[in-house]
N, C-alpha and C positions, 0 to 999 in steps of 0.2 A: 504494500500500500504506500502511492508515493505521491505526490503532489498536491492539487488545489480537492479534491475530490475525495479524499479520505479524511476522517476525525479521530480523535484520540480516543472514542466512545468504540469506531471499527477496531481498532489497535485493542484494545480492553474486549472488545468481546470475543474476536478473535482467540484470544490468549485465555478467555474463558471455558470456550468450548475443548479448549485442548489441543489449541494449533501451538508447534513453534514457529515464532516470525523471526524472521534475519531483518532488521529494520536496513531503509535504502541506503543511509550514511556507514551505518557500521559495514553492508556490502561491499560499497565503493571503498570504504578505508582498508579491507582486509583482503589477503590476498588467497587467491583458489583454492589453495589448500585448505587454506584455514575455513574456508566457505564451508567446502566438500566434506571436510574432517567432521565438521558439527553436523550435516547433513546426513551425512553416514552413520552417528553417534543418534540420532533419532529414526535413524530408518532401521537400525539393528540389522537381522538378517531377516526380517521380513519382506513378503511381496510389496512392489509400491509399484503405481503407476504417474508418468509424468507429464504433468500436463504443464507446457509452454504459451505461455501467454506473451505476444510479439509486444502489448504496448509494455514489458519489462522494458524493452529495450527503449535508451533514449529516439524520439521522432526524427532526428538525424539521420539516423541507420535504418530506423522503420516507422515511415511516415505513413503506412495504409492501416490504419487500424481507427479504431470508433473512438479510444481514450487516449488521444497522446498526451502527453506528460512527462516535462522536460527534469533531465538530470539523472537521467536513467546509464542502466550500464552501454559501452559500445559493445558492437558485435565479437570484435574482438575481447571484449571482458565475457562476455554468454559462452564463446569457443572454450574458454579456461574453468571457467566452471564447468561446464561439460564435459571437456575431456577428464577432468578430476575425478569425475564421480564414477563408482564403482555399480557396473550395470548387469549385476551377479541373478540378482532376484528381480528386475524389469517386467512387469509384465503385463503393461499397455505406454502407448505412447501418444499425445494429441497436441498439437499448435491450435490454438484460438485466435480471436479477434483478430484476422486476418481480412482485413477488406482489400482488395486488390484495386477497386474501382477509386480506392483514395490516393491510389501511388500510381499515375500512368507509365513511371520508370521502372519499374517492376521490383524497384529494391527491397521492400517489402519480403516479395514471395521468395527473393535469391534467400535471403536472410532466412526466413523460416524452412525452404527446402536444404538450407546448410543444417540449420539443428538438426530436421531429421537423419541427415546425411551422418553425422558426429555420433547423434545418440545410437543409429543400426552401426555405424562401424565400434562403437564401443561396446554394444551388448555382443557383436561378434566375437571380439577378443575376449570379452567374458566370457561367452559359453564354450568357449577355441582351450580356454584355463581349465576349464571345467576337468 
């Protein structure tokens, strides 16, 4: 939750229900590992499925989406946490808020067809370990 559109009441309720949040600042300040490591540390060895939301990323790098919302990670910050994370127990995968018709340059769908691109070459090497 990052910009004009979220409240500290989301942030609070969020963390009610039983989500952990990586708030945006502490994401930006810290670096993949340290992201992935805590990410990993609440996903245990349990099944997770990942679901990508394109307006994470700053509108610079993905300007097609319904909520953009500046100060976000670049694409190259998304590759590094991605590549970090350990895709052992994977077992779905989905990009959202993808509107195409807001980016005529298509940088958008590059953007989101590279995550999936990252996320099936990681879960290969995963189950390659296996």
């Amino acid at each position: 939750i990052r910009g004009s559109v979220g409240t500290a009441d989301d942030l609070r309720d969020a963390r009610d229900m039983g989500f952990t949040l990586i708030e945006a600042e502490d994401l930006l300040q810290s670096d993949a590992s340290r992201v992935c490591g805590r990410i990993g540390e609440v996903l245990s060895d349990g099944p997770f499925h990942l679901s990508f939301d394109v307006d994470f990323l700053d509108p610079a790098y993905a300007p097609g989406t319904g909520t953009p919302e500046i100060g976000g990670p670049s694409t190259a910050q998304a590759l590094s946490y991605l590549r970090g994370m350990d895709y052992q127990n994977l077992v779905g995968l989905d990009v959202v808020e993808l509107l195409p018709s807001f980016d005529p340059a298509q940088v958008t769908a590059i953007a989101a067809a590279g995550v999936v691109y990252e996320v099936l070459c990681g879960l290969a090497v995963a189950r390659r370990q296996k």
